[in-house]
C-alpha positions, 0 to 999 in steps of 0.5 A: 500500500502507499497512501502516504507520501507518494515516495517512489525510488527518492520521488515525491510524486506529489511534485510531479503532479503540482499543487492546485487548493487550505480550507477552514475546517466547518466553514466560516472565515478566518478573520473571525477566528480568536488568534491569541489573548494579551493582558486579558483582550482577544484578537482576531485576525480582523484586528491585526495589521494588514501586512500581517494579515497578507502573511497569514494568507500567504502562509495557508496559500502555501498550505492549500496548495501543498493539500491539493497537491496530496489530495491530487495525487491520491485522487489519481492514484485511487482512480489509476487502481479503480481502473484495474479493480472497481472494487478496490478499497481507498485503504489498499491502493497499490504504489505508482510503480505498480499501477503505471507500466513503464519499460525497463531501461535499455543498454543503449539508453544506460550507457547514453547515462553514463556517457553524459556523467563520465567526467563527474565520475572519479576517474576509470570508474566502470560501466557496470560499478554505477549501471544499477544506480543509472537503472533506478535514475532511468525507471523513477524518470520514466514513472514520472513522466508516466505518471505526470501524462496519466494526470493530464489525461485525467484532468483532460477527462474531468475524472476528477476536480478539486473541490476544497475551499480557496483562502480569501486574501484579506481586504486591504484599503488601497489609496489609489489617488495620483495613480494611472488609471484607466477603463470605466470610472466607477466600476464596480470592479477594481483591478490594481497591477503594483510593479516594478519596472526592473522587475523581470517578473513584471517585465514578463506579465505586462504583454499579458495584463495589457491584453487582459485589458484590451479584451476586458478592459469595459468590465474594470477600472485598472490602476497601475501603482509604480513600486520601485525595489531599490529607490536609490537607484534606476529603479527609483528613477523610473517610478519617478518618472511614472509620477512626473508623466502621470502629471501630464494626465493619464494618457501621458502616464500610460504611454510612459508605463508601456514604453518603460516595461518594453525598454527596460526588458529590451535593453536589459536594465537591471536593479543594480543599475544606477540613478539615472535621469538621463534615462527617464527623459528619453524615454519621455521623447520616445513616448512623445511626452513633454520632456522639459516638464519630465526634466524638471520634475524626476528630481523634485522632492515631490517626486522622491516622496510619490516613491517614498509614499508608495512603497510606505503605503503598499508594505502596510497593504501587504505587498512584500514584492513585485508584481503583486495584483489586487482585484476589489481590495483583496490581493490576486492569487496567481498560483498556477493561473494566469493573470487573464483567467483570474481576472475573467473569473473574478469581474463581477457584472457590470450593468451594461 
């Protein structure tokens, strides 16, 4: 039997599977939970700061995908053994390596092993000293990858859905006066995209949030917040820049924020490259944004505290780092999904 941990040759099959959903055991929310009692007053979790509260979610997101990646691997492991016995019991499901037929690996494929190892090997070790370790590598790989293809087919089937219970992100309150926006005003449906524009993970998904927006863009109102990683330098510099351009209204600002992300990951700007104004003016010219006023305002102190104010502002909201999404006030979980598909199932109806 192997109900447990899924331990195959050193593989925890789990991993290979992924994570998909913690819940709160008998319903009910997290915030009204009594956490801890001082000097006679109890706390719930609605008392605590928000950046407390975005970690305690952040710790059972972890703790929801881990459940979901065991409970996904049972779930494929009782169905691959409900397919050679409908009769068999949950308690007496056979091991992976019995349920999933793979071939033994050849000579030709242990020796390739081998040859690619050689030199990491100590010098004139023989074929036949490491065949029966390469062996075992060779069997838990093909497993794997039996086993990964088994658990698509069955999620391509819908044999069977994860059905636990998300956490809910706290609500945070978000000040977003001064920044971008752009979509209907008065939206009942909020989307907030917090980056950097150094950022190489945010560099990454802004093709996909500017698409998400092309196609969705009746159905929310999107602020952009520009968080700057490291402010004394070119990163700094840029978020100054989003709030000088941001100055000349909001079609300014976007036209900033675009040609920013698509320079920087053009020209492989880093977050150790330093203070430069330089940068923001030709970006300013290349977006056809007035230059003299981007001149005359990135060094301002009013631009300084925008980007001081900023990053004081989302730390106490929960943002820990970048890009960090928030829709309606709650912060967007991203774990295996796309920022599209989120976003397509969280937008409430608008009225029209």
């Amino acid at each position: 039997m192997n109900t447990g941990a899924g331990i195959v040759g050193g593989l925890v099959v789990g991993a290979i599977i992924g994570y998909g959903a913690a819940s709160l055991k008998g319903g009910g929310k997290f915030e009204d939970i009594t956490l801890f009692e001082l000097d006679g007053t109890k706390y719930k979790e609605a008392d605590l700061p928000a950046d407390i509260r975005s970690n305690l979610y952040d710790i059972r997101a972890e703790a929801f995908d881990r459940q979901n990646a065991l409970i996904n691997q049972f779930a494929l492991q009782f169905g691959l053994a409900k397919d050679k016995d409908k009769n068999v019991k949950a308690d007496s499901i056979p091991a992976f390596d019995v349920l999933v037929e793979t071939p033994a690996p050849t000579d030709q494929e242990i020796m390739q092993v081998y040859e690619a190892n050689k030199a990491r090997l100590p010098e004139n070790t023989p074929m036949d000293q490491v065949k029966p370790e390469i062996e075992r590598y060779l069997k838990t790989q093909k497993l794997t990858d039996a086993v990964r293809a088994k658990n698509q087919e069955f999620v391509a089937k819908k044999r069977f859905v994860l059905l636990a219970p998300e956490p809910t992100s706290p609500k945070v309150n978000l000040v977003l006066d001064g920044y971008g926006a752009r979509g209907p005003a008065g939206s009942p449906n909020v989307v907030v995209e917090v980056a950097d524009y150094l950022c190489p993970n945010c560099q990454a998904v802004a093709p996909e949030v500017e698409s998400t927006y092309k196609e969705l863009g009746d159905k929310f109102r999107f602020f952009a917040v520009p968080f700057s990683l490291q402010p004394a330098g070119l990163s700094g510099t840029l978020a100054r820049g989003a709030f000088c351009a941001r100055q000349q209204g909001d079609d300014a600002f976007w036209k900033y924020h675009e040609k920013t992300f698509a320079t920087a990951k053009e020209k492989g700007w880093k977050l150790s490259d330093p203070d430069s104004k330089d940068f923001v003016v030709a970006l300013a010219a290349e977006a056809g944004i007035d230059q003299a006023k981007m001149d005359a305002c990135v060094n301002s102190p009013e631009a300084a505290n925008f980007v001081k104010n900023t990053n004081d502002n989302m730390r106490k909201s929960g943002v820990t780092g970048t890009p960090s999404f928030f829709m309606n006030n709650r912060r967007m979980s991203l774990a295996n999904k796309s920022f599209k598909d989120v976003v397509k199932a969280t937008v409430q109806p608008t009225s029209h």
